[in-house]
N, C-alpha and C positions, 0 to 999 in steps of 0.2 A: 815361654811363660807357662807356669803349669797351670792347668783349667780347676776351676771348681765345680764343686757337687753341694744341692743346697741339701739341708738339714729339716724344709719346714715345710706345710700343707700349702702357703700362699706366701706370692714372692711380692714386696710393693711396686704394685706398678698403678699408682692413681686410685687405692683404694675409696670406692663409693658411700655415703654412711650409712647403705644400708645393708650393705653388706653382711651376710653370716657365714660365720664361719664355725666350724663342728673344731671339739677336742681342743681349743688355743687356752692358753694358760691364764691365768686369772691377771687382773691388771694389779701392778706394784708399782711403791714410789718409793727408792731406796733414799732419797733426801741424804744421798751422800755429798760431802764436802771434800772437793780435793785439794789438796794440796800443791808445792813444787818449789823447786829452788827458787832461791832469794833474789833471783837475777836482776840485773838494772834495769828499771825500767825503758830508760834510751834505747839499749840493747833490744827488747823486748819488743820495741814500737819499730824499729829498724826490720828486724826480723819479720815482722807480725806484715809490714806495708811491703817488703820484698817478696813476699809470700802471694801476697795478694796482685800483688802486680804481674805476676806469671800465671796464676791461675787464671784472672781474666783477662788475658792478651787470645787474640785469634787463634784458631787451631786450623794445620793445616788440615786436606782435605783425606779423610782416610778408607783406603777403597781398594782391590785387588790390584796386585800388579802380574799375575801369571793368568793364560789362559784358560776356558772351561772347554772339555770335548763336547760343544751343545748336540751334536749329531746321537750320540751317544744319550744325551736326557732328554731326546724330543719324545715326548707323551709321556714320562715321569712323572708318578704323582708324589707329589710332597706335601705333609697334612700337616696341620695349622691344629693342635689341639690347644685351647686355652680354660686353664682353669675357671674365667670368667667374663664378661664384654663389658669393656666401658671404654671411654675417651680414650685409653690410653691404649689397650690391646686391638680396640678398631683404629687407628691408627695406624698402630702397626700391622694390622692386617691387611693392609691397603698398601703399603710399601711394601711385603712378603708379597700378597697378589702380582701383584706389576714386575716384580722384580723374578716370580715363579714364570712370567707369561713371557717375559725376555728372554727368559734361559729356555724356552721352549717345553715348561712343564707344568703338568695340572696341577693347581693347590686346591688343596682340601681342607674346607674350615670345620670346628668342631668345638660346640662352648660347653665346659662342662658344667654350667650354671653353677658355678660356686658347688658345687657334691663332688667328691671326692670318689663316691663309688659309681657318675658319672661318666666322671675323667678314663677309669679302669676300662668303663666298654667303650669310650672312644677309642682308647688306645686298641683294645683287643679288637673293633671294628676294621682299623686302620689295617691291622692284621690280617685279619678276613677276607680284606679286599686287596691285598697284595701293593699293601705302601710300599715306596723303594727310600722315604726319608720323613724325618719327622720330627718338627721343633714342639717342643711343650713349653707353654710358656706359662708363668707362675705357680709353677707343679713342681711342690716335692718328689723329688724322685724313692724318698726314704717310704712316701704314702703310695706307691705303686710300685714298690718292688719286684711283684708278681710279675707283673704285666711286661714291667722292664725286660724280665729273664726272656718272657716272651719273644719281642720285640728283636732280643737281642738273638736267638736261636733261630730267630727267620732271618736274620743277617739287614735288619733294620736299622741304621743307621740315626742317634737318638740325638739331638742336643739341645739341653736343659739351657732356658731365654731367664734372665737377669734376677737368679735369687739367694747369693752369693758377693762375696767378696772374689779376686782374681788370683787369691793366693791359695786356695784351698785343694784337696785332689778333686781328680772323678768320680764321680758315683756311678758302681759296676752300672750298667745297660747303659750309661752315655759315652759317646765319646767328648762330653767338652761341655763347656758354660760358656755363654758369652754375657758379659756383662760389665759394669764398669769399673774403675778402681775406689771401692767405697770407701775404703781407711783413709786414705790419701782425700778423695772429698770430702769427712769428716775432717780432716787436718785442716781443709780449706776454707770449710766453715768459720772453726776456731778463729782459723789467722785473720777472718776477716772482724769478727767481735773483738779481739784484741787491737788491732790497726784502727778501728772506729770508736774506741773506747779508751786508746791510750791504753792500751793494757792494764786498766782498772774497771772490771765492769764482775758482777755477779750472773749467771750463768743458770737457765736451764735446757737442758738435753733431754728430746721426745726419742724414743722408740720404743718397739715392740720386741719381748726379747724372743716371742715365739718367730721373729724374723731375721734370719742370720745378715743380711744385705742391710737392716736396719740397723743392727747391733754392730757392724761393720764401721758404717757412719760414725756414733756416737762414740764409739772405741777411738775413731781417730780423734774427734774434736775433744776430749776427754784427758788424751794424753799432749794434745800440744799444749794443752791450759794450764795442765798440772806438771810441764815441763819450764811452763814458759813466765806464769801469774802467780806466785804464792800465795797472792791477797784476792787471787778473783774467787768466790764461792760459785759451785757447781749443784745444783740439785738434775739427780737424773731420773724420768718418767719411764716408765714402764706401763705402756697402753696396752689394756684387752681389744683388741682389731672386733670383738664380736659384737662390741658395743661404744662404738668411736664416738657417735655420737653423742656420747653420755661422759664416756670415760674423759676426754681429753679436756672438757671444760670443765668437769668437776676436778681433775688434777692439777691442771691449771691452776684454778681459784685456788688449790691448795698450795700451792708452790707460791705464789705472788702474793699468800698471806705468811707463808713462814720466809721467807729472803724477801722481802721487802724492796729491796734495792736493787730489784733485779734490773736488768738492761736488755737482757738476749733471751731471745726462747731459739733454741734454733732445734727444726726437726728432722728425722730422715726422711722422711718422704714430704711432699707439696701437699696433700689432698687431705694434709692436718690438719693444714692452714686455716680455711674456712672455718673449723670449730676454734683454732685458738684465737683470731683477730677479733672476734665481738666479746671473751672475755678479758683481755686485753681494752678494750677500746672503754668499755663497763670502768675501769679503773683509771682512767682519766693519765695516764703514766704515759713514759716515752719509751715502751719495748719495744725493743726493733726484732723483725722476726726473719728467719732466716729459712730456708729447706732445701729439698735436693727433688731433680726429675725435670724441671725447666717446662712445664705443663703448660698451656697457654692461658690460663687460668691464671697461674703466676704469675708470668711472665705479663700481663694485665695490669696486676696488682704494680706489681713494680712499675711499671710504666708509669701508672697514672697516682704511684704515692700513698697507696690505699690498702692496705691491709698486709701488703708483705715487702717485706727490705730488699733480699737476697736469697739465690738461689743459686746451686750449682746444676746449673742444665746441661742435660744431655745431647746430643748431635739432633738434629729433626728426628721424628717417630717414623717414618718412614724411610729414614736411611740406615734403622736398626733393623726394618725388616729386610734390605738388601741386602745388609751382612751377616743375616743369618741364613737365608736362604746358600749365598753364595759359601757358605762354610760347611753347610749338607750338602749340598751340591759334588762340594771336594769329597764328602765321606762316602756319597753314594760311589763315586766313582774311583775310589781306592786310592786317590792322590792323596800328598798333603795338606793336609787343612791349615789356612791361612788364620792363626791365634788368633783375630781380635780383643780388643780391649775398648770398649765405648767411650772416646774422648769426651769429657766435660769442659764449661767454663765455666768463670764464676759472674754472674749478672748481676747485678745493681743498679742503680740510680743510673752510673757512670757510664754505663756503656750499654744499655737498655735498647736505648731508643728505639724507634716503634714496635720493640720484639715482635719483629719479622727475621724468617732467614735472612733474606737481603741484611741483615740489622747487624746478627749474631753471629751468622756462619755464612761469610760469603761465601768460602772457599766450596759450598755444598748447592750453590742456588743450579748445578748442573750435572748433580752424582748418579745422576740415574744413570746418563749418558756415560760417565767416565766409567760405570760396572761393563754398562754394554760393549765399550770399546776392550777392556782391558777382556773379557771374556772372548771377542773375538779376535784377539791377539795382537790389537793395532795399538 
């Protein structure tokens, strides 16, 4: 599967609202209405609940099957640069940690506090001090190209963590994205608004277009609607991330006054949530809301009936840092890199329950172990 290369300064991973962000594009609300064949509705609802019924079924458990020459990356350093720290990237630093200290090698963390000319001397530091691997996570690779060529001429081994779609190429200095299949979770979205709405419901779609992994999303849920609803109305947002707090419930109020009838907001990322549920709630209406990331935060929400419907969540946060780890891992040491692709499911009501892994992912309540074994060849 070919890897992708993102296109943008910050990739969503649990955006904070206070976050700044330098150079992102002004927020828009294109209040487009889509369209789509005249299909039967029967048809429609068939489709829309078979759809849904596979995206939320169990996922097995997804984790190396070849072994690692740990002999070979004992004292290896592998550096952790993150364009910023919150819930979601300490997380995942915590599963890279653990999973750097099994394989027998040093991680090295590095926040580039949201700056971008930050992120540049991490990475040139990294350099300095003879890194042998190094994941960036929500780092345009386009906004440190320099560094990249760097990186790449010291024979550093680069891969760009979740800001993209899985379709896309490399972006020269990486070898590879790992991240999820976002068109296909936007798809998944859709099929669930259309299955819980009879395939009549009015539609709005959150992203940022300065984020490609977001635009990924809404692109899928966009085209199943307009393949699938002729009559369902779509309004799609376009958030300035510099100003979420501000932006997303003023768009909101704007969207839920021009479609009235709305039923769905559904967004790419979780950490919209929090701003659209209180204008929503303001309106006294039955929107059901929808996102993607599976953040515990949501997964909360869902549980307990309060503030968010459905999510397409991702594997535990720390079973993404073991598969990144274990993918540089391959590149430091000249073998094949094992492609990942971040499995999702889809959460709701239905299959919630306590969102615990135990709950969600059983087949994962023991993956640390199945890295360590499959690394030592048993």
């Amino acid at each position: 599967m070919p890897r992708t290369a993102p296109a943008l300064t910050i990739a969503a991973l649990g955006l904070a609202a206070a976050l700044t962000l330098v150079g992102c594009a002004a927020a828009s609300d294109t209040g487009a209405a889509v369209g789509g064949n005249d299909d039967d509705s029967s048809a429609c609802v068939a489709d829309a609940e078979t759809a849904v019924a596979a995206a939320s079924a169990e996922q097995d458990l997804l984790a190396p099957t070849a072994p690692l020459d740990l002999a070979a990356l004992e004292g290896e350093d592998i550096w952790y640069i993150t364009l910023l720290t919150n819930q979601y990237t300490t997380d995942l630093y915590t599963g890279f940690e653990a999973a750097a200290h099994a394989a027998g090698m040093n991680p090295v963390f590095f926040d580039g506090q949201s700056n971008i000319n930050r992120v540049v001397q991490g990475i040139e530091q990294a350099i300095a001090q003879d890194a042998d691997g190094i994941v960036m996570v929500a780092i345009d690779p386009t906004s440190v190209t320099a560094a990249l060529a760097q990186t790449e001429a010291a024979g550093i081994p680069v891969l760009n963590f979740m800001t993209d779609d899985v379709t896309g190429p490399v972006h020269e200095g990486t070898f590879g994205n790992l991240t999820a299949d976002m068109i296909e979770d936007g798809q998944n979205q859709a099929w669930w608004a259309l299955a819980d709405s009879g395939c009549s419901a009015d539609i709005v779609l959150m992203e940022s277009s300065v984020l490609k992994n977001f635009s990924a999303v809404v692109d899928g849920a966009e085209s199943v609607i307009a393949e699938n609803c002729a009559d369902c109305g779509v309004i799609r947002l376009d958030i300035d991330l510099a100003n979420v707090a501000t932006d997303v419930p003023a768009q909101v109020q704007s969207a839920l006054q021009r479609q009235p009838d709305t039923g769905y907001i559904l967004s790419a990322w979780d950490s919209a949530v929090p701003f659209i549920a209180p204008v929503v709630a303001t309106t006294g209406s039955d929107v059901r809301i929808g996102g993607h990331d599976g953040i515990d935060a949501s997964l909360e929400m869902i549980r307990d009936g309060n503030g968010q419907d459905m999510t397409m969540a991702m594997t535990p946060t720390g079973h993404q840092g073991w598969l990144a780890v274990d993918e540089v891992a391959r590149a430091m040491l000249g073998i094949e890199v094992i492609e990942y692709v971040i499995p999702t499911r889809l959460v709701d009501s239905t299959n919630v329950g306590d969102g615990s892994v135990d709950a969600l992912w059983p087949a994962y309540t023991d993956y640390e172990q199945a890295f360590v074994d499959a690394w030592q060849g048993e």
